[in-house]
C-alpha positions in Angstrom: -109.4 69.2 35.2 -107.1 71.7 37.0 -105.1 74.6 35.5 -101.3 74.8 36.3 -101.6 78.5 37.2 -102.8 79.2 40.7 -102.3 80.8 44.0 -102.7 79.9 47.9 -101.9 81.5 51.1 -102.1 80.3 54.6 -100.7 81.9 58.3 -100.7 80.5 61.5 -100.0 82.5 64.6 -96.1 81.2 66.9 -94.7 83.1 69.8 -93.9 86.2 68.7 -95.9 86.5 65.4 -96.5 84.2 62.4 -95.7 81.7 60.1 -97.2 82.9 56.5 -97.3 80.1 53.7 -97.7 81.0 49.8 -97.8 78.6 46.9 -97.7 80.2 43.2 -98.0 77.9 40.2 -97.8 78.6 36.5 -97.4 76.2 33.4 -94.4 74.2 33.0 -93.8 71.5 30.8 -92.5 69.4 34.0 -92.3 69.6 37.7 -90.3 72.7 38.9 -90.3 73.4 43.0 -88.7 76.0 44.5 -88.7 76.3 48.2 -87.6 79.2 49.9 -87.6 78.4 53.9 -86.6 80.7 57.0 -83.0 79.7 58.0 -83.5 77.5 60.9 -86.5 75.3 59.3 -83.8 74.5 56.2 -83.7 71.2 57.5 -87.4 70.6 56.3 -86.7 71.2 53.0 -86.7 67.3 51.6 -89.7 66.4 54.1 -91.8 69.9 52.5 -90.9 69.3 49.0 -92.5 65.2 49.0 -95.8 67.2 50.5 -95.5 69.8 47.6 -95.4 66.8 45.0 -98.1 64.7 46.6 -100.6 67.9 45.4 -99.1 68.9 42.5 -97.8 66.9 39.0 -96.4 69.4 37.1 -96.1 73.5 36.4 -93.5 75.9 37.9 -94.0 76.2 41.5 -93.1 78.7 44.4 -93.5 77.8 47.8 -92.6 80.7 50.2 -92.7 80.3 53.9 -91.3 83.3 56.0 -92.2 85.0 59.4 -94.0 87.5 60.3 -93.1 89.6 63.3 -90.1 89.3 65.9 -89.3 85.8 66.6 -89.9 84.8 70.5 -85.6 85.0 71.7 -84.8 83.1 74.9 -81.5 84.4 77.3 -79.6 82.4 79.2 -76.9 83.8 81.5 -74.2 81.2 82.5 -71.5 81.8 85.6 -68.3 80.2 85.6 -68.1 80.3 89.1 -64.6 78.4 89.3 -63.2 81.4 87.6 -65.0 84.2 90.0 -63.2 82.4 92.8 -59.8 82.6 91.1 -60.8 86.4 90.2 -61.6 86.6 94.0 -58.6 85.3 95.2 -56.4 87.4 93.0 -57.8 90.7 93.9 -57.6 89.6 97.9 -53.8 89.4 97.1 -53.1 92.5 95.2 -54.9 94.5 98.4 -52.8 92.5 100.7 -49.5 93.1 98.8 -50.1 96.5 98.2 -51.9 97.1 101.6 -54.7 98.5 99.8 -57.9 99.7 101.9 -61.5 99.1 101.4 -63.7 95.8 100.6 -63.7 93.6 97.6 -67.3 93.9 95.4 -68.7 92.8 92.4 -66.8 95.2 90.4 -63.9 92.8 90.7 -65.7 90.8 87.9 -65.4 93.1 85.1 -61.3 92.2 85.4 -62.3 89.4 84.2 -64.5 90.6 80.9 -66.8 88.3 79.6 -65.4 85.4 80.8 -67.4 85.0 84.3 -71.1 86.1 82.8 -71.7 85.3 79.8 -75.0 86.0 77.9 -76.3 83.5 75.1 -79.6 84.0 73.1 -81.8 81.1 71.3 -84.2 81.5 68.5 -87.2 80.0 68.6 -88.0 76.6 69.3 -87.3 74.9 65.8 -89.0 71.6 66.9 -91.9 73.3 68.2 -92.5 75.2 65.2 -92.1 72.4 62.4 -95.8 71.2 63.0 -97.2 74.6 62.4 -94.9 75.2 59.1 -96.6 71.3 57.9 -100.0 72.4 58.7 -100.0 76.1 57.6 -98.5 74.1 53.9 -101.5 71.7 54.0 -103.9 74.6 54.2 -102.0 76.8 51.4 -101.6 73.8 49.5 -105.6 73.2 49.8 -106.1 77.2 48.5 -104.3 76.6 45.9 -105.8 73.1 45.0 -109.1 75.0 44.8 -107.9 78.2 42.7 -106.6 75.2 40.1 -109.9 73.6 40.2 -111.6 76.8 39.3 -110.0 77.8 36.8 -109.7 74.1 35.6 -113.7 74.6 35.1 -113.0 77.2 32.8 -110.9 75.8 30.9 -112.4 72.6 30.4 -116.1 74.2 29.5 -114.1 76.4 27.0 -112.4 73.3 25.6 -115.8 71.2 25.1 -117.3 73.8 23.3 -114.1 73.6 20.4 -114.8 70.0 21.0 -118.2 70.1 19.8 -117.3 72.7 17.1 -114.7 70.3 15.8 -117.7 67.7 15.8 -119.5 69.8 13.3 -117.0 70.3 11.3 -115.3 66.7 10.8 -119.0 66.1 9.8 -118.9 68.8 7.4 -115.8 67.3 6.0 -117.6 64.2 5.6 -120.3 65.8 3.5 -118.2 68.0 1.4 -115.9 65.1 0.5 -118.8 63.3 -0.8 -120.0 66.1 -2.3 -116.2 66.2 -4.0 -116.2 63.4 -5.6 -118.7 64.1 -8.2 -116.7 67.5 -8.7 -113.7 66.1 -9.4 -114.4 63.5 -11.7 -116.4 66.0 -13.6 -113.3 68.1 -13.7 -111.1 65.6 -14.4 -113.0 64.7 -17.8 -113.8 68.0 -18.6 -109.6 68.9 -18.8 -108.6 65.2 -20.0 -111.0 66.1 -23.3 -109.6 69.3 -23.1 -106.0 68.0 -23.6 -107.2 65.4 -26.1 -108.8 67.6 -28.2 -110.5 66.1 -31.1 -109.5 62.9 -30.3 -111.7 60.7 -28.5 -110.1 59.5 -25.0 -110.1 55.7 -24.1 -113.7 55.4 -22.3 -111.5 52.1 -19.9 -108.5 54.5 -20.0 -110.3 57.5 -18.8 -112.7 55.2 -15.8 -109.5 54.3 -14.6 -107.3 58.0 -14.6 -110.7 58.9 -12.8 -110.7 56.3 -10.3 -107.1 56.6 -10.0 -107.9 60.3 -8.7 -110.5 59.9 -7.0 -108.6 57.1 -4.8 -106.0 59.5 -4.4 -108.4 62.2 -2.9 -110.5 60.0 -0.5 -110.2 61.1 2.7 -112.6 58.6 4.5 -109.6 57.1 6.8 -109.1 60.1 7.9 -112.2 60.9 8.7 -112.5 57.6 10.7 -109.5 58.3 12.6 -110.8 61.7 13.4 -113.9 60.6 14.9 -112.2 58.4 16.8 -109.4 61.1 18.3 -112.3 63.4 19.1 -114.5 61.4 21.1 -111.0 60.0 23.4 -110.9 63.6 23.3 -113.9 63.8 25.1 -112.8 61.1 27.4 -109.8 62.6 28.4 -111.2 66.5 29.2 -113.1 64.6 32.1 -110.6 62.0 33.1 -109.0 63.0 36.5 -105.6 63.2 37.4 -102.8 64.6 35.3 -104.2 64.9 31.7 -102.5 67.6 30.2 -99.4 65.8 28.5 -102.3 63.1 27.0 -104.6 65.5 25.7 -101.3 67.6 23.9 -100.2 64.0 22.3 -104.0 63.4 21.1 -104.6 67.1 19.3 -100.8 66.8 17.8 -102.5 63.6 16.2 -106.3 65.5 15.0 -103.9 68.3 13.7 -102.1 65.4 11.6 -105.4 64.0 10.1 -106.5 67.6 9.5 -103.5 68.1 7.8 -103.6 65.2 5.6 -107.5 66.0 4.6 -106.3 69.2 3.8 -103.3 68.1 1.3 -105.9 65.4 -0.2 -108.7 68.1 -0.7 -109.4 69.4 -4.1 -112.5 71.1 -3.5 -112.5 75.0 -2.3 -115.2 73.9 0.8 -113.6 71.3 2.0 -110.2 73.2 2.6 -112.3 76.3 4.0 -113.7 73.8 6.6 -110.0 72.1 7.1 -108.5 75.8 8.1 -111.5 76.3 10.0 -110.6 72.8 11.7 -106.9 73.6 12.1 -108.2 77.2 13.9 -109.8 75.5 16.6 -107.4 72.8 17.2 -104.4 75.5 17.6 -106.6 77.0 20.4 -107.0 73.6 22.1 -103.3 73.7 21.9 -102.8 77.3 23.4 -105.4 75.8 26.1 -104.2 72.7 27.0 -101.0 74.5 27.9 -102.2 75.5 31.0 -103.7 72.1 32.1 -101.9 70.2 34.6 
């Protein structure tokens, strides 16, 4: 079993300082990824996400990949040197023209602004990087894996032990309905003769208002059926995989039988046990949210 909620970091060191990976999960009822990737890896985005889903089925999920430290910056300084020549030749001409004195020197260039030199910077080396941002997700995805499994633990020893009470007290339910019908039928005489008065009910009439009742009140289909969701139950809190979506179909279905025991009981016990029933199942429910 593995919670929905969990946490995992990774880093690995690039040229000029590092790429830092976290992935933060809580519960969702379906699969929702959010990526947040440095500017010049946004290409990875499709590639990342199909990774993210491999490891995870379902919850509300995070993944933030950023840098750490000043990115490695490469310069490159490019001469036209077509248009130094032309610059050259132009300043040759104005010295002739004007009869101007003194040598022509680099200072001629700056005429020409930032046309002749020109200085260009590149970031870092996006394909270079892209194998570190894969592996630095494997590894955060593999912390958080484990953090899931963890707490999955705890959730599903938690879960076992409302399993095993709701054992006890289906079988309780079986023993005070039992107990019930006895009760009833008692009761049911004991207020048919009281309606009657001194007249003397139909013995056939009153066998069959009884059995009518006590029909009515028998809960042993539901008891059957409840058995039978508890121990797939069972089945399912080991089962690997994505459970969490089969397990919240299987205690809307316990909670149904429990209800229906409940409207068919007539006997103060048996409808303690029932809300006792329905107590445990509603904490399944608040637990089972946060299974994956």
């Amino acid at each position: 079993m593995r919670s929905m909620t969990g946490y995992g970091a990774a880093s690995t060191a690039v040229p000029g300082g590092k790429l830092l990976v976290e992935v933060r999960s809580v519960n969702a009822r379906f699969l929702e990824l959010r990526i947040a990737l440095p500017r010049e890896h946004q290409n990875l985005e499709a590639e990342l996400r199909q990774l993210v889903q491999k490891s995870i089925d379902r919850g509300r999920v995070d993944v933030a990949i950023r840098r750490e430290g000043k990115a490695e910056r490469r310069a490159h300084v490019a001469v036209d040197l077509a248009l130094a020549r032309e610059v050259a030749s132009a300043w040759r001409r104005v010295g002739r023209e004007l009869r101007l004195a003194g040598e022509l020197d680099l200072a001629f260039l700056r005429s020409a602004g930032s046309d002749v030199v020109r200085t260009t910077e590149e970031g870092p080396d996006v394909a270079k990087e892209a194998p570190a941002i894969r592996r630095t997700l494997r590894a955060a995805l593999a912390a958080h894996e484990r953090e899931r499994r963890r707490e999955g633990e705890h959730l599903e020893r938690d879960m076992r032990a409302r399993l095993q009470k709701l054992g006890k007290l289906r079988a309780r339910c079986a023993s005070l309905a039992a107990e019930m019908k006895p009760v009833l039928a008692t009761r049911l005489q004991a207020r048919i003769a009281d309606l009657m008065g001194d007249r003397a009910p139909d013995p056939d009439r009153l066998v069959q208002e009884v059995a009518i009742a006590l029909d009515r009140s028998d809960v042993s289909e539901e008891l059957t059926r409840l058995e039978s969701h508890l121990a797939a139950l069972g089945e399912l809190l080991g089962a690997k995989g994505e459970s969490g979506k089969r397990i919240e179909f299987l205690l809307q279905e316990l909670l149904r039988e429990v209800n229906t025991i409940g409207s068919k009981a007539n006997h103060l016990p048996l409808t303690q046990a029932v809300l006792e029933a329905k107590g445990e199942i509603e904490k399944l429910k608040e637990q089972v949210a946060n299974v994956e």
